[in-house]
C-alpha angles and dihedrals in degrees: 000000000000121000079249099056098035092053088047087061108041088044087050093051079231133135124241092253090051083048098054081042100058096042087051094055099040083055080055098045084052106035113009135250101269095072104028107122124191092253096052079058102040101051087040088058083044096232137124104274096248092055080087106059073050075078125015127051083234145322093294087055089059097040090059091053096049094040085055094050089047094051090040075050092058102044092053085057088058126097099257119271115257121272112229114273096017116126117343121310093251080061093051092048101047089047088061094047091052090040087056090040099060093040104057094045088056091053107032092081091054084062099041110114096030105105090096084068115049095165079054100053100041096058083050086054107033111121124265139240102301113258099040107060114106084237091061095049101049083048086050090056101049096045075056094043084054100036085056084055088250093122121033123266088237096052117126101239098168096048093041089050091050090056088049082050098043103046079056097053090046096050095059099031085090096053086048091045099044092052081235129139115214137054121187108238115238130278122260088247099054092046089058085043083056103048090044086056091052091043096047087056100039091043 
């Protein structure tokens, strides 16, 4: 280890292999997955190239850590997501929608250019411990919103979380498919569009 990286990661109270984890997602969160080589992270961690095989399997083994800390990065950078009961349920559905939103525009540039690696790309996408997917969250809210009588006790939830999920999931398959890095996030009226839809079906 360098006197650099060996001060980084005695200052940051961090592991090497925190340390390796962090510098590759902050390479993700700058230039994308599809194009990261062992020597990019290795040089941004400021270590010799094979300290990281000290630690990781391989280089995939590395990429998944550090995909998991740079979406983890980006949902701490969201407002955070509505408490059961609080404002109106129009309120509560158009913050998740937002929420999704948001997120899957942040991480959908990290992904672009994988499709070439689908082994690859399912281990980035694979889902996460339950509980803290934001999936499971939204699906956590609605099952609240419908225990405090808000929604009645009929209402499709799963099927309503899997169109919030899904709208999510539409609005960003273009920019995957396209190789391209940016999506334009929706217009105020076809937010409220959407949320009047979700709440047509759950109401």
């Amino acid at each position: 280890m360098s006197p650099r990286t060996a001060a980084a990661v005695r200052d940051g109270g961090r592991s090497l292999r925190e340390h390796l984890v962090a510098a590759a997602a902050r390479l993700i969160a700058e230039r994308g997955t599809a194009d990261l080589t062992v020597r990019a992270i290795a040089r941004s961690a400021g270590v010799a190239d094979g300290v990281l095989y000290n630690h990781f399997a391989d280089k995939d083994e590395l990429l998944a850590e550090a995909w998991e800390a740079h979406v983890q990065a980006i949902e701490d950078g969201l407002p955070p997501l509505p408490r059961p009961g609080e404002g109106t349920l129009a309120d509560g559905v158009r913050a998740q929608l937002t929420h999704g939103l948001a997120l899957h525009r942040a991480v959908m540039p990290g992904l672009s250019g994988l499709l070439g690696r689908p082994e690859l790309l399912a281990r980035l996408t694979a889902p996460r411990p339950s509980g803290t997917d934001w999936r499971d969250r939204l699906r956590a809210w609605l099952l609240a919103e419908q225990d405090l009588g808000r929604i009645p006790p009929n209402a499709p939830v799963d099927a309503s979380a899997a169109l919030i999920v899904g709208v999510c999931h539409e609005s960003v398959l273009t920019t995957l498919l396209q190789a391209t890095q940016t999506t334009a996030p929706p217009s105020p009226d076809h937010l409220n569009a959407l949320t009047q839809a979700i709440l047509h079906g759950l109401t």
